[in-house]
N, C-alpha and C positions, 0 to 999 in steps of 0.2 A: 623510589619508594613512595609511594601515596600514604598519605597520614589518615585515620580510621575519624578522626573531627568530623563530628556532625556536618558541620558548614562545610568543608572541604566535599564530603560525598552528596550532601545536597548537591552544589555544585559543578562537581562533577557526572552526576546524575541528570542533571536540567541541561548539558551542555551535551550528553550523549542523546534525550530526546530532543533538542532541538536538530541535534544532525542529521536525525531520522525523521524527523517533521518533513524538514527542507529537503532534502535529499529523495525520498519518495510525493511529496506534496510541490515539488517544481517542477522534478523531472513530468510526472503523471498529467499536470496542469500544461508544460508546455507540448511536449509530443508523444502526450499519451503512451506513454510507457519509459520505465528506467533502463540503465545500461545493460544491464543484468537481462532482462527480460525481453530485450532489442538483438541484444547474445544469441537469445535462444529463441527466435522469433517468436515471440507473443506481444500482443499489447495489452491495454487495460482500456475496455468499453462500457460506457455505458448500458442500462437497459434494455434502452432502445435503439443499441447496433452502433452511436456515435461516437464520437471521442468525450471524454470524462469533461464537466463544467470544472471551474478552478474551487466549488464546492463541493463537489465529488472527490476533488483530487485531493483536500484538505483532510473529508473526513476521512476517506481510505486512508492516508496517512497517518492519523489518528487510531485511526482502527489497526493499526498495524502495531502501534506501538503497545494498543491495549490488547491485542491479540497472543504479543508475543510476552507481555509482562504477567501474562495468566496462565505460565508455566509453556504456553504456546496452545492450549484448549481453541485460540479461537482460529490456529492454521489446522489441525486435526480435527476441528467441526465438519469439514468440508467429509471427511468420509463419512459419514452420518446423515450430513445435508440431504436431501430430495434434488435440489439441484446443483449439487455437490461446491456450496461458496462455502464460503470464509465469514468468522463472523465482518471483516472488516469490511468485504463485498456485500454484504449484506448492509450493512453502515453507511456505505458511500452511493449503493445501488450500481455497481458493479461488477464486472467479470472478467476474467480475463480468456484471451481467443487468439490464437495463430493470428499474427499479422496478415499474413496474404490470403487470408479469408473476408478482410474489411470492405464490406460495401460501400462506404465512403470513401475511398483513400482516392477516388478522384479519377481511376484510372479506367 
Protein backbone atom coordinates (compact mmCIF):
# COMPACT_ATOMS: atom_id res chain seq x y z
CA UNK A 1 0.00 0.00 0.00
CA UNK A 2 1.56 3.36 -0.97
CA UNK A 3 0.79 6.06 1.66
CA UNK A 4 -1.16 9.42 -0.13
CA UNK A 5 1.89 12.00 1.90
CA UNK A 6 2.70 14.60 -0.06
CA UNK A 7 6.48 13.56 0.12
CA UNK A 8 5.97 9.96 -0.43
CA UNK A 9 4.06 10.93 -3.99
CA UNK A 10 6.51 13.68 -4.68
CA UNK A 11 8.79 10.95 -4.58
CA UNK A 12 7.43 8.54 -6.01
CA UNK A 13 6.61 10.79 -8.88
CA UNK A 14 10.36 12.06 -9.53
CA UNK A 15 11.51 8.51 -9.40
CA UNK A 16 8.86 7.35 -12.18
CA UNK A 17 10.24 10.44 -14.39
CA UNK A 18 13.51 9.94 -13.89
CA UNK A 19 12.99 6.12 -15.26
CA UNK A 20 11.50 7.70 -18.23
CA UNK A 21 14.10 10.41 -18.59
CA UNK A 22 16.80 7.50 -18.76
CA UNK A 23 15.27 4.88 -20.19
CA UNK A 24 14.04 6.74 -23.46
CA UNK A 25 17.05 9.56 -23.18
CA UNK A 26 20.05 6.61 -23.16
CA UNK A 27 18.44 4.17 -25.06
CA UNK A 28 17.76 7.18 -28.08
CA UNK A 29 21.33 8.68 -27.27
CA UNK A 30 23.13 5.35 -27.60
CA UNK A 31 21.54 3.47 -30.61
CA UNK A 32 19.09 5.65 -31.73
CA UNK A 33 16.12 3.92 -30.89
CA UNK A 34 14.47 2.03 -27.55
CA UNK A 35 13.77 -1.68 -27.25
CA UNK A 36 10.25 -1.28 -27.99
CA UNK A 37 10.72 0.53 -31.19
CA UNK A 38 13.91 -1.95 -32.30
CA UNK A 39 10.76 -4.54 -31.63
CA UNK A 40 8.92 -3.15 -34.20
CA UNK A 41 11.70 -1.85 -36.50
CA UNK A 42 11.68 1.84 -36.25
CA UNK A 43 14.30 4.14 -35.16
CA UNK A 44 14.35 7.69 -34.04
CA UNK A 45 16.29 10.43 -36.52
CA UNK A 46 17.12 13.24 -36.69
CA UNK A 47 16.11 16.15 -39.15
CA UNK A 48 18.48 15.73 -41.21
CA UNK A 49 18.22 11.74 -41.85
CA UNK A 50 21.05 11.05 -38.85
CA UNK A 51 21.05 9.41 -35.75
CA UNK A 52 19.69 11.92 -32.71
CA UNK A 53 22.65 14.19 -30.80
CA UNK A 54 22.69 13.15 -26.97
CA UNK A 55 20.63 16.68 -27.15
CA UNK A 56 17.95 15.42 -29.13
CA UNK A 57 17.86 12.31 -27.29
CA UNK A 58 17.37 14.35 -23.85
CA UNK A 59 14.90 16.66 -25.05
CA UNK A 60 12.58 13.90 -26.84
CA UNK A 61 12.76 12.31 -23.62
CA UNK A 62 11.65 15.17 -22.01
CA UNK A 63 9.11 15.76 -24.47
CA UNK A 64 7.78 12.45 -23.95
CA UNK A 65 7.17 12.84 -20.48
CA UNK A 66 5.56 16.39 -21.13
CA UNK A 67 3.53 14.83 -23.88
CA UNK A 68 2.27 12.18 -22.10
CA UNK A 69 1.65 14.21 -18.66
CA UNK A 70 -0.93 16.45 -21.00
CA UNK A 71 -3.49 13.89 -20.69
CA UNK A 72 -1.26 12.43 -23.92
CA UNK A 73 -2.49 15.85 -26.36
CA UNK A 74 1.07 15.87 -27.29
CA UNK A 75 1.16 11.84 -28.96
CA UNK A 76 -2.36 12.65 -30.62
CA UNK A 77 -0.88 15.99 -32.10
CA UNK A 78 0.57 14.05 -34.52
CA UNK A 79 -2.85 13.44 -36.19
CA UNK A 80 -3.29 17.03 -36.69
CA UNK A 81 0.30 17.76 -37.51
CA UNK A 82 1.16 18.70 -41.48
CA UNK A 83 3.92 16.32 -40.83
CA UNK A 84 2.20 14.10 -38.78
CA UNK A 85 5.05 14.45 -35.29
CA UNK A 86 4.62 14.59 -31.89
CA UNK A 87 4.89 17.43 -29.83
CA UNK A 88 8.14 15.84 -28.48
CA UNK A 89 9.50 15.31 -32.26
CA UNK A 90 8.85 18.56 -32.61
CA UNK A 91 11.09 19.38 -29.15
CA UNK A 92 13.93 17.32 -30.01
CA UNK A 93 13.68 17.92 -33.94
CA UNK A 94 12.91 14.43 -34.57
CA UNK A 95 11.10 11.52 -36.16
CA UNK A 96 10.84 8.59 -36.20
CA UNK A 97 11.36 5.97 -39.69
CA UNK A 98 11.58 2.14 -40.47
CA UNK A 99 15.03 1.16 -39.49
CA UNK A 100 16.06 -0.24 -42.86
CA UNK A 101 15.32 2.74 -44.60
CA UNK A 102 18.47 4.53 -42.77
CA UNK A 103 20.86 6.15 -45.18
CA UNK A 104 23.38 6.07 -42.67
CA UNK A 105 23.55 2.71 -41.07
CA UNK A 106 26.64 2.30 -42.93
CA UNK A 107 25.73 -0.37 -45.17
Amino acid sequence: QVSSHPITLFVLTFVTVFIVLVYFGVFTAIIGTTPGLLWMGIEVRSLRGGMPTMRQAVWRAFGCVVSASAVFLGFLWALFDSENLTWHDRMSETYLAPADANPHNGT
